[in-house]
C-alpha beads as a LAMMPS data file, in Angstrom:
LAMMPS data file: protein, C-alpha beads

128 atoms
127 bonds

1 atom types
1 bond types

-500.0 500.0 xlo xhi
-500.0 500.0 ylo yhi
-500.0 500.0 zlo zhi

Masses

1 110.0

Atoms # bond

1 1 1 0.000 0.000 0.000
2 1 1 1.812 3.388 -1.103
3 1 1 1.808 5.477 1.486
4 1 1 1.474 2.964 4.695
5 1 1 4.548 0.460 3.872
6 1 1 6.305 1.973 1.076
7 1 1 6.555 5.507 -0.491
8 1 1 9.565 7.124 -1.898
9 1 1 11.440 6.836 1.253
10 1 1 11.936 3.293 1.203
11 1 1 14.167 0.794 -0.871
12 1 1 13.378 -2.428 -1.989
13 1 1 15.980 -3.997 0.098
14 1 1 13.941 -2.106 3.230
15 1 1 10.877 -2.941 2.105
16 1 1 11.725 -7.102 1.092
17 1 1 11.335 -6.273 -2.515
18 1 1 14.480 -6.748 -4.119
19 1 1 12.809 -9.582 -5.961
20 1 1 10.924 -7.029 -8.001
21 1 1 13.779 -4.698 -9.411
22 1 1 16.140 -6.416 -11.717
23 1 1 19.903 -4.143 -10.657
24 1 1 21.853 -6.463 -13.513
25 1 1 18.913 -4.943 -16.147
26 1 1 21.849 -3.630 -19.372
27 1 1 19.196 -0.628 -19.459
28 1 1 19.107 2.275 -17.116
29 1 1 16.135 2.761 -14.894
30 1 1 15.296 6.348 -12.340
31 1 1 17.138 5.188 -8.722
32 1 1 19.311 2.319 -10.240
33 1 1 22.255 4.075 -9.683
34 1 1 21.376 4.686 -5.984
35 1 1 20.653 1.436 -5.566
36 1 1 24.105 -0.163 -6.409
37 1 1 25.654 2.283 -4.356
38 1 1 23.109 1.181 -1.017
39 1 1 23.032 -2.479 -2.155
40 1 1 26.191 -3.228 0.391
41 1 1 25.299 -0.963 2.722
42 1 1 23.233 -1.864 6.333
43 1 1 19.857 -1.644 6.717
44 1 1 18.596 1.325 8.335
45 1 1 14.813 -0.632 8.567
46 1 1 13.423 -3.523 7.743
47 1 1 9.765 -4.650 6.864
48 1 1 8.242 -7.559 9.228
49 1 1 4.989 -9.034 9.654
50 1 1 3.908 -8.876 12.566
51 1 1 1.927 -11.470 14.388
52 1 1 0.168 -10.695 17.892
53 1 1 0.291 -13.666 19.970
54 1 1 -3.544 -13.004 21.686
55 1 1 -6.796 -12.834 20.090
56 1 1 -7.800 -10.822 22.676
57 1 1 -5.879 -7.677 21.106
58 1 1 -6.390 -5.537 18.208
59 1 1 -4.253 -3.309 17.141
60 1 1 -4.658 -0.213 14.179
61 1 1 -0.984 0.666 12.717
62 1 1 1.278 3.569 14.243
63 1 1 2.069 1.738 17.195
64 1 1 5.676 1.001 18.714
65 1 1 7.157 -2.024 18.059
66 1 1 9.898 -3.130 21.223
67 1 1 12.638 -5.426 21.146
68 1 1 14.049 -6.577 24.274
69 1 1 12.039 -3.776 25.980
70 1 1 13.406 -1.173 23.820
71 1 1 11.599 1.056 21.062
72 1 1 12.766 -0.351 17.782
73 1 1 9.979 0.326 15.277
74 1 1 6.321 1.010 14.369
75 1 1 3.471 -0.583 12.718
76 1 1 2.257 0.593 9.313
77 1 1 -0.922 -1.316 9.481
78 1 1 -2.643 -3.924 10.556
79 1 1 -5.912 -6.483 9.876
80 1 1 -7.398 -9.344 11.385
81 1 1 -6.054 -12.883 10.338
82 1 1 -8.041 -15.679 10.152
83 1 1 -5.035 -17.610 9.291
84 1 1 -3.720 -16.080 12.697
85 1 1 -6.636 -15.727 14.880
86 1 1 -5.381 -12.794 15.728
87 1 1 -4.070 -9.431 14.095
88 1 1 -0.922 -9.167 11.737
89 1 1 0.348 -6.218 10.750
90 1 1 3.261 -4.738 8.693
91 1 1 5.959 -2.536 10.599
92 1 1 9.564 -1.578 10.063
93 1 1 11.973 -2.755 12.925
94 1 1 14.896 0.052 12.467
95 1 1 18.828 0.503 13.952
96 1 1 20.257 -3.036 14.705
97 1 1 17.034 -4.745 15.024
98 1 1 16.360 -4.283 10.525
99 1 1 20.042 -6.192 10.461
100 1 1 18.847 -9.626 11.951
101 1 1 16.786 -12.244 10.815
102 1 1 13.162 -12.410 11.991
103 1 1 11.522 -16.354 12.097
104 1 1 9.578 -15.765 15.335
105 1 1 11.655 -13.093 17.052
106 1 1 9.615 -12.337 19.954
107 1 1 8.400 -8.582 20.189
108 1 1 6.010 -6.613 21.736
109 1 1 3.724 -4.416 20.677
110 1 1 2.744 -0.991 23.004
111 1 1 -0.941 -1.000 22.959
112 1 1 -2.445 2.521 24.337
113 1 1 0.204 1.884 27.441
114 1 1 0.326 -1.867 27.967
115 1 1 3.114 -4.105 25.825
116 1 1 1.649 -6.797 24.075
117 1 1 2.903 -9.822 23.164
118 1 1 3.750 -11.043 19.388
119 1 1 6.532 -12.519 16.706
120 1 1 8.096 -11.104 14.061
121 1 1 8.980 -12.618 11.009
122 1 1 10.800 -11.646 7.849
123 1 1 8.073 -13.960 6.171
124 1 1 4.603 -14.634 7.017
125 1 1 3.231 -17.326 7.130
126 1 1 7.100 -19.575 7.242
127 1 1 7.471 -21.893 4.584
128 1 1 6.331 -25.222 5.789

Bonds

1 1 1 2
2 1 2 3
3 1 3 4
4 1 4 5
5 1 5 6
6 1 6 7
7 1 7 8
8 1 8 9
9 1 9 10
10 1 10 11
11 1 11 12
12 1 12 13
13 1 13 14
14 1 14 15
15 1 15 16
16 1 16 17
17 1 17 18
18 1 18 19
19 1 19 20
20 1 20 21
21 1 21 22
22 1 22 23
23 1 23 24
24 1 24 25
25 1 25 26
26 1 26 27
27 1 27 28
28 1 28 29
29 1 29 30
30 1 30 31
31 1 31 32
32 1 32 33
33 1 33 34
34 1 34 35
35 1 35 36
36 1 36 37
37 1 37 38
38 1 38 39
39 1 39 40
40 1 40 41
41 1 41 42
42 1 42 43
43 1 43 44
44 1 44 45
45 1 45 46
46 1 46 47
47 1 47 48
48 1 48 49
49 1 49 50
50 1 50 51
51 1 51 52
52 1 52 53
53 1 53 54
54 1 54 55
55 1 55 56
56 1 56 57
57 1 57 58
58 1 58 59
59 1 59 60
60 1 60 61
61 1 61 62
62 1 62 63
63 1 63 64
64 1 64 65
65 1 65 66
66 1 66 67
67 1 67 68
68 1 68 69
69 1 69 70
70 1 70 71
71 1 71 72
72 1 72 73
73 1 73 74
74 1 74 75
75 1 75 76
76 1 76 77
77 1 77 78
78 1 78 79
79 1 79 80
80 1 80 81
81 1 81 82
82 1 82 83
83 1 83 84
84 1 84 85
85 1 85 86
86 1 86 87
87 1 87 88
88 1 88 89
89 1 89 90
90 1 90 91
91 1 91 92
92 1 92 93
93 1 93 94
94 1 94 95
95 1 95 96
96 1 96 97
97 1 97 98
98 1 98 99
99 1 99 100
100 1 100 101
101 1 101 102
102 1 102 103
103 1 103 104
104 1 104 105
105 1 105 106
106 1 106 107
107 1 107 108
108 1 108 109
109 1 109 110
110 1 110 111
111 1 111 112
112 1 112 113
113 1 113 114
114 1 114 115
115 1 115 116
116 1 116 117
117 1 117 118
118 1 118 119
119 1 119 120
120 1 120 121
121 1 121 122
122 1 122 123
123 1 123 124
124 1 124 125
125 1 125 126
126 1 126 127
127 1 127 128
């Protein structure tokens, strides 16, 4: 969704969407330049799902995202999952926290106050 995950501030190696941007393309594209010169360079945020761990919890986007108890990112937005039974959302995890992998990292999100537990994952649903 332009405007909630991505928008002209993010990259596709932020956002997960390298996959869609062809960098060894022979013909020049707008920002391909840029991009080889951030390809080696360390993420400044990352996108995750998110995954709340309750039902009992609903969330809206804009909220914080902690890692070990510290503020380390914000949802963009988020929707009910069947799948889940709970909410997911989309957020970026920033500073050294858009660096690791995410298959379950435990998280929590601040709800109006009161942290709330979820998991974060680089990919959601995992790959069976």
């Amino acid at each position: 969704a332009w405007g909630a995950e991505i928008g002209p501030d993010e990259t596709p190696f932020e956002a997960g969407l390298l996959h869609a941007v062809r960098l060894d393309k022979p013909a020049e594209f707008i920002g391909k330049a840029a991009l080889l010169r951030r390809r080696s360079e360390p993420l400044k945020k990352k996108l995750v799902s998110v995954v709340l761990d309750s039902a009992a919890h609903y969330a809206w986007g804009g909220e914080a995202l902690l890692l070990d108890g510290v503020p380390s990112g914000e949802l963009a937005s988020v929707g009910w999952s069947p799948k889940a039974g709970a909410c997911v959302g989309l957020g970026y995890l920033r500073g050294a926290a858009a660096s690791r992998v995410h298959r379950g990292t435990p998280v929590q999100v601040d709800l109006w106050g009161d942290a709330v537990d979820a998991t974060a994952w680089d990919a959601w649903p995992p790959k069976a």
